[in-house]
C-alpha positions in Angstrom: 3.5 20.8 27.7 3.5 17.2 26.2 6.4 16.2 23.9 5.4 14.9 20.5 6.5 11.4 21.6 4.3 11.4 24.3 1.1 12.0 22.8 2.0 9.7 20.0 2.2 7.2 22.2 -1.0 8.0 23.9 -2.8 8.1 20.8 -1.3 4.9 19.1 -2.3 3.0 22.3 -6.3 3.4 20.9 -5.5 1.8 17.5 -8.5 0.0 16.8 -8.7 -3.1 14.4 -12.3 -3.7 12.9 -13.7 -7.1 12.8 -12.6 -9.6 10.2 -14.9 -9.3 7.2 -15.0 -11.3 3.7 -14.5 -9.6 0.9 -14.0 -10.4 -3.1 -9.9 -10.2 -3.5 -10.3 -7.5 -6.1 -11.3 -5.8 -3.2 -8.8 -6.5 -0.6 -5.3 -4.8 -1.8 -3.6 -2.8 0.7 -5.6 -4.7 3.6 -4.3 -7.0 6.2 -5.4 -10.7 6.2 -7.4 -12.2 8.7 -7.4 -15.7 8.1 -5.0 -18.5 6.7 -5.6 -19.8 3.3 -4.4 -23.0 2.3 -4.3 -24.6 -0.9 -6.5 -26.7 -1.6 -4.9 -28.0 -5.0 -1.5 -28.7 -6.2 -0.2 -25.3 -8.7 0.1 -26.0 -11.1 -2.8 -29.0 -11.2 -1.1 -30.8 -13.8 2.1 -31.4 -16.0 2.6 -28.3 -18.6 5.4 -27.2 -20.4 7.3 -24.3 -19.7 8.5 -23.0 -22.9 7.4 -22.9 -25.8 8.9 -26.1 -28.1 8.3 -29.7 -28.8 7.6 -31.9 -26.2 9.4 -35.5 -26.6 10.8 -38.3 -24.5 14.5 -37.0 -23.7 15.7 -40.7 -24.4 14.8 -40.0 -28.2 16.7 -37.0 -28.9 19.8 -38.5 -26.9 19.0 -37.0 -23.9 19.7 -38.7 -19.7 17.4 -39.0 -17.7 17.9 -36.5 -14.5 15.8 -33.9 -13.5 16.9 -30.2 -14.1 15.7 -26.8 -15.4 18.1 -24.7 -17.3 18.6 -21.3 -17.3 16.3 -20.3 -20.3 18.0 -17.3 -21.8 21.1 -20.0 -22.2 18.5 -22.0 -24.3 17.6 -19.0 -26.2 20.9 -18.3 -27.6 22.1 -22.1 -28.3 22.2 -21.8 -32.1 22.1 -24.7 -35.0 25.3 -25.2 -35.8 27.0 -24.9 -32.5 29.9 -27.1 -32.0 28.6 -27.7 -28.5 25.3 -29.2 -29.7 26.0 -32.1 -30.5 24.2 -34.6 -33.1 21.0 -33.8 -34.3 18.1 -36.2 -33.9 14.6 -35.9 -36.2 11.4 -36.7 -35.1 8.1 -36.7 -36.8 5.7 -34.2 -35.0 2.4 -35.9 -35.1 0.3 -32.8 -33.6 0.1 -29.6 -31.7 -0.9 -28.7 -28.2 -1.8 -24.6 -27.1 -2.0 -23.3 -23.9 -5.9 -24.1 -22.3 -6.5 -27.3 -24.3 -8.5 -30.0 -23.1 -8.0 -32.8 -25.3 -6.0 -35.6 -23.9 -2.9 -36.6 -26.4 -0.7 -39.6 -26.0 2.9 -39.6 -26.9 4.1 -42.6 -29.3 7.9 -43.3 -28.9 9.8 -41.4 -31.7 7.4 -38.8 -31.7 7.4 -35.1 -31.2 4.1 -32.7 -30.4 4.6 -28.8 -30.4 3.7 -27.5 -27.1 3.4 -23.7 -26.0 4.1 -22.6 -22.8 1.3 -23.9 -20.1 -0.2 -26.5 -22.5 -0.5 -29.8 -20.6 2.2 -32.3 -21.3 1.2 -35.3 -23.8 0.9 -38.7 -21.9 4.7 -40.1 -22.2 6.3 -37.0 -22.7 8.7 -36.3 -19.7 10.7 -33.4 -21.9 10.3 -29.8 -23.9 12.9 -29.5 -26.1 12.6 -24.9 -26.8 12.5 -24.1 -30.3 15.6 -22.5 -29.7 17.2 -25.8 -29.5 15.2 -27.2 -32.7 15.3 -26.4 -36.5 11.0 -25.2 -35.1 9.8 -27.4 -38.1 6.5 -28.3 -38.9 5.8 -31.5 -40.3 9.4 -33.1 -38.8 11.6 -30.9 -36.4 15.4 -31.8 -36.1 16.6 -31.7 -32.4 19.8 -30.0 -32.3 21.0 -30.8 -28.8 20.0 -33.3 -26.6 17.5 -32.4 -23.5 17.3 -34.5 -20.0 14.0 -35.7 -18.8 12.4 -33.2 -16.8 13.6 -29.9 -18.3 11.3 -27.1 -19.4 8.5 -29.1 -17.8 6.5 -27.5 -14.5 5.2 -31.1 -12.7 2.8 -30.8 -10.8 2.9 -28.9 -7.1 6.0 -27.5 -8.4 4.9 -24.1 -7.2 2.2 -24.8 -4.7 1.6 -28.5 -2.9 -1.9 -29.1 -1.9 -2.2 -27.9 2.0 0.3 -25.7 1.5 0.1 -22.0 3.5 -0.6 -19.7 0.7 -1.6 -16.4 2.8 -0.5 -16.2 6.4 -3.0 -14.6 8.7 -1.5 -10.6 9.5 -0.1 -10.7 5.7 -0.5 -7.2 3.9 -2.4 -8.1 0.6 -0.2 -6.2 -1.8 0.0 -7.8 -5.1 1.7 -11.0 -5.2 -0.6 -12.6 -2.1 -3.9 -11.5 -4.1 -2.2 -13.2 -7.3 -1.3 -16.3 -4.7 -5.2 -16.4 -3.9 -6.1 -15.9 -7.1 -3.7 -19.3 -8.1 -5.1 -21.1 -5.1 -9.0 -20.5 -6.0 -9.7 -18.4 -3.0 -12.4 -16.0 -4.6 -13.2 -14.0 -1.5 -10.8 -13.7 2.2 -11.0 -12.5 5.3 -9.6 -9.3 6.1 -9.5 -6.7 8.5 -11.2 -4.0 6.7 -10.2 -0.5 6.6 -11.1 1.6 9.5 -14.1 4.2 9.5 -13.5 7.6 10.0 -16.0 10.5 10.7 -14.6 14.2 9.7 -16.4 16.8 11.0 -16.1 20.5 11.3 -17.4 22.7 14.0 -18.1 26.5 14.0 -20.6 28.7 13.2 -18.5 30.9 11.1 -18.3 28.3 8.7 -20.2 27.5 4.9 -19.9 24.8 3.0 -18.0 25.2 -0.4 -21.4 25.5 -2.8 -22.5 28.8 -0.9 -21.3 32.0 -1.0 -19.8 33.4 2.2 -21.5 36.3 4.0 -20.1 38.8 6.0 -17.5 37.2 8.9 -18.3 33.8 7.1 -15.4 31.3 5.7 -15.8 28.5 3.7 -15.7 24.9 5.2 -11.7 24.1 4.2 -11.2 21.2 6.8 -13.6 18.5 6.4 -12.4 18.4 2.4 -9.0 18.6 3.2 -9.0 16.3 6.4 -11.7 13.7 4.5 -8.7 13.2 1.7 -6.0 12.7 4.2 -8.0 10.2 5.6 -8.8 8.3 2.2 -4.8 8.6 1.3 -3.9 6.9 4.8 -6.0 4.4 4.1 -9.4 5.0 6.1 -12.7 4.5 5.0 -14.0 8.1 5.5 -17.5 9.4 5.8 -17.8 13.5 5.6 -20.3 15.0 7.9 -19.6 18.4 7.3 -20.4 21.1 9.2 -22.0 20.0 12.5 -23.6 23.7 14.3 -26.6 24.3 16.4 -27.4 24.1 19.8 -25.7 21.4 22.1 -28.5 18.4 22.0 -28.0 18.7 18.0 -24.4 18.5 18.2 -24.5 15.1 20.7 -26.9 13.5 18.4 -25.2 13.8 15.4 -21.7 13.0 17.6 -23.2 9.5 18.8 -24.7 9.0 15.1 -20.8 8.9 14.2 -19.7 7.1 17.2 -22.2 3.9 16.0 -21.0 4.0 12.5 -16.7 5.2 12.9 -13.6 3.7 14.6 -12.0 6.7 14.6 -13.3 10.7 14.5 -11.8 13.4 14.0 -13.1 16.9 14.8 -11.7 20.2 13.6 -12.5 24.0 15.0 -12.8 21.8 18.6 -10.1 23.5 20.4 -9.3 27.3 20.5 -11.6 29.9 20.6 -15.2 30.7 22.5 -16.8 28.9 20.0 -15.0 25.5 20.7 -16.2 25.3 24.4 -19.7 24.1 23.5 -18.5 20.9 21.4 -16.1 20.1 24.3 -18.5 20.3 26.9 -20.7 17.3 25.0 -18.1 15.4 23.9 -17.3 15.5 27.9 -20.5 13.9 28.2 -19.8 11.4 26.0 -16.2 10.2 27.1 -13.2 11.0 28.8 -12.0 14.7 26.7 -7.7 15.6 27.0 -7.0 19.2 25.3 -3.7 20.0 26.1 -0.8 21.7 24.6 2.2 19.5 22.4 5.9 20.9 22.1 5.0 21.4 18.0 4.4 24.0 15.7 2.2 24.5 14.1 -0.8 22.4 15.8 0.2 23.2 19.5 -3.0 23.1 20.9 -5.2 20.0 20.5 -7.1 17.4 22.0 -7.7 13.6 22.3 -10.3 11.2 24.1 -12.0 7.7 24.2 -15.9 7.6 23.4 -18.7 5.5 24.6 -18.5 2.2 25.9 -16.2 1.1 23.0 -13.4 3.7 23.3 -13.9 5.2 20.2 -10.7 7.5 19.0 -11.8 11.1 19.0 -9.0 13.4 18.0 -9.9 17.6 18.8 -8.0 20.0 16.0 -7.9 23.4 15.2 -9.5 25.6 12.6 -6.6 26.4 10.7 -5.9 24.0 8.1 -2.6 23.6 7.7 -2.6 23.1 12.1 -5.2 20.7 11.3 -3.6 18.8 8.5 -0.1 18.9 10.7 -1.9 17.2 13.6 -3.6 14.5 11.5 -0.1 13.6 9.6 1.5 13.4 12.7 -0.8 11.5 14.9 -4.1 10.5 13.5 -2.2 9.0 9.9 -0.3 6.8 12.1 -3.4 5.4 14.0 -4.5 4.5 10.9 -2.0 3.0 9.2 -1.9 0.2 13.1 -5.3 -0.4 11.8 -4.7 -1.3 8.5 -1.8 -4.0 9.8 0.7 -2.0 8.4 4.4 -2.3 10.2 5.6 1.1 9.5 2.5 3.3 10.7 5.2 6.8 9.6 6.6 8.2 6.7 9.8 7.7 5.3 12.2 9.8 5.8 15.6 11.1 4.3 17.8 13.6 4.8 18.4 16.5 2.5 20.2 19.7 2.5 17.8 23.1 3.3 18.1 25.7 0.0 16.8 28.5 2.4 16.9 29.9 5.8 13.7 28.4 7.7 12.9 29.2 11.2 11.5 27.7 14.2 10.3 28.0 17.6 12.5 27.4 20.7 11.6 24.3 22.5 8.7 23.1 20.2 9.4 20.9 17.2 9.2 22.4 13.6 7.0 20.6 10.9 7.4 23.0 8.1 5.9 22.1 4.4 8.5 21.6 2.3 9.0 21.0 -1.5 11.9 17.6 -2.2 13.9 17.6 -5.0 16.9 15.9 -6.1 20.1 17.4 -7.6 20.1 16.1 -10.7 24.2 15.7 -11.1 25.1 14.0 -7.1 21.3 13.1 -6.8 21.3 14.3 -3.6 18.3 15.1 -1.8 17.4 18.9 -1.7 14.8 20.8 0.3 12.9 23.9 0.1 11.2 25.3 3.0 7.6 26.9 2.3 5.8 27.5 5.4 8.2 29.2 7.9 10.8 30.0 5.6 12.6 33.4 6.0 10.1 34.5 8.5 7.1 33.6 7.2 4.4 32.1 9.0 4.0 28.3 9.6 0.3 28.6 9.4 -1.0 30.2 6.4 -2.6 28.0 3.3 -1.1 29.0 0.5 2.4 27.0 -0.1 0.2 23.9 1.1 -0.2 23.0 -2.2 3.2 22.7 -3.4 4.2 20.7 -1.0 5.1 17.0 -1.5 7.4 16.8 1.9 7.9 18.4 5.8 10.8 19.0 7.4 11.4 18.2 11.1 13.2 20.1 13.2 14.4 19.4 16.6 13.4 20.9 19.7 16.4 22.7 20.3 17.0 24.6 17.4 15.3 27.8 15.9 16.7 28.2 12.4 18.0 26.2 9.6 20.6 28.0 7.3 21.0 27.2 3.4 22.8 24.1 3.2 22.2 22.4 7.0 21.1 18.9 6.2 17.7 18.2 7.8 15.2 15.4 8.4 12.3 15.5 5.6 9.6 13.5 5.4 7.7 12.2 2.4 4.2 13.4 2.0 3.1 12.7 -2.0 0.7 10.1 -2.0 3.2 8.1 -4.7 5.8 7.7 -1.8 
């Protein structure tokens, strides 16, 4: 029997990582870059004014020249009459410039322009003195502290210098780097894209959802449910369905997937008579491993490399919580090494068990669980639902509930109210 370790490692090893595409940015979150993108412009691209006020020459409201940029909540609450401010200087203000204009404006010594934050800075101007700082008239402001050349003014390349590395190639896009291209120009990048992923399900027990189940029929659970924790990971996933009929059937519509998927995934493929007859074409296909894993539930399972590309083909079970066990523990993290992303598992925390949960002797317990916090120590807290008291590991029905799974070692077969255990996260939202 294989330890978990040792299969993950077997299957992680297959990781594939599609070829670089280019996509829109609006497109790209969550995906891992491909290329570097440089700036090809200073940011900003020309001298604005970073707060709102009046922008001036510092040597006319008695400010020194020097270059600095005060904290702006300080500025805020500086208020006229201040013993610290100083005397006032007034200054005609001869115009106004918002945010976006395009119409140059040239600074006459002894004069003042309102500015509002990002307006470009009138020709001669070298200051913003905030409103805060001012008596915010109209017609003729009075200056009520002196400001230095330079302050509340964004030169430019302040932020970005043309040539500068703006998105380094094997970068996450999250956010900030798709605001970063966005500020740079860069309409489209390259990225790795998300992998493919065909989810099929074999057996001819099995309807789909939108027909009515005859006699020793059961509806098609596992491509629905394995499908969406393919999208959640991450993957780009294409639902086959239910794949039945005679073998030649089954290999075409196997090597349809294998030309259009980095990764497959096939449930009701190991266990039972019924499985034998999708093995024995995928054996045709590639090199097939079903073996047995030190885990429960999801023992029994299977993994090969397809075709001439080594295509990822991961053999589950018909039951869906086995199935759904199997793909969080080793196909998520496959996918996630696609994506780019460093930390291909869950996190994990430790909480204290609120009920007895048990599990089998030298295979490791993944039980369903439902994480809470206590709402006075905020201590993590942890319900078992699958497993729990007795119950079986493998039935449907707490799936549902379920926003974490406990882990337990090898070693041990039952978890008592209050032993503190290793849960992992499972809500999408973590």
């Amino acid at each position: 029997m294989r330890s978990v370790e040792q299969q993950l490692s077997l299957v992680t090893r297959a990781a594939v990582t599609p070829e670089p595409v280019r996509i829109a940015i609006s497109e790209a979150l969550g995906l891992m870059c491909a290329e570097e993108v440089q700036a090809t412009r200073p940011l900003p691209g020309f001298t604005q004014a970073a707060i709102d006020g009046y922008a001036v020459r510092a040597v006319d409201v008695g400010g020194e020249k020097g270059i600095g940029v005060p904290d702006l909540t300080t500025a805020a609450e500086t208020r006229s009459g201040d013993p610290a401010a100083g005397s006032t200087t007034s200054l005609p203000v001869v115009g106004e410039v918002p945010a976006g204009s395009q119409q140059p404006l040239r600074l006459q010594p002894r004069q003042a322009v309102r500015v509002h934050t990002g307006a470009p800075l009138p020709t001669l101007a070298d200051a913003v003195l905030p409103l805060a700082w001012s008596d915010r008239g109209h017609k003729r402001m009075t200056a009520e502290r002196p400001v230095r050349s330079g302050e509340f003014v964004r030169r430019v390349g302040d932020d970005i210098r043309e040539g500068d590395v703006a998105v380094s190639p094997g970068s996450v896009l999250g956010p900030a780097q798709i605001g970063l291209l966005a500020a740079v120009g860069h309409p489209k990048v390259l990225v790795y894209p998300r992998p493919r992923m065909s989810v099929i399900s074999a057996g001819a027990e099995l309807v789909d959802i939108d027909r009515d189940p005859g006699r020793g029929q059961v509806y098609d659970v596992n491509s629905y449910a394995l499908a969406a924790a393919g999208r959640e990971a991450g993957a780009d996933v294409h639902r086959v369905g239910i794949a039945a009929g005679e073998p030649r059937r089954l290999r075409e519509i196997i090597e349809g997937q294998m030309l259009r998927s980095e990764i497959i995934v096939i449930s009701g493929a190991v266990g039972g008579a019924g499985s034998e007859t999708i093995r024995r074409v995928l054996s045709e296909l590639g090199d097939i491993d079903t073996t047995r894993v030190a885990m429960h539930p999801g023992s029994v399972q299977g993994f090969g490399l397809l075709g001439d590309e080594g295509i990822p083909v991961f053999l589950l079970p018909s039951n869906p919580v086995s199935a759904l066990v199997i793909f969080e523990t080793f196909i998520r993290p496959v996918v996630r090494l696609s994506l780019g992303k460093r930390n291909a598992t869950r996190r994990t925390v430790r909480a204290r068990a609120l009920n007895r949960i048990t599990s089998r002797e030298g295979r490791r317990g993944l039980i369903r669980a439902q994480l809470m916090r206590d709402a006075e120590t905020r201590d993590y807290l942890v319900e078992g639902l699958g497993g729990a008291g007795g119950a079986p590991a493998h039935l449907l029905a707490g799936m549902g509930t379920a926003n974490a799974m406990i882990r337990i070692p090898e070693e041990v077969t039952a978890i008592r109210p209050g032993d503190v255990v290793d849960v992992l996260f499972l809500s999408q939202s973590q």
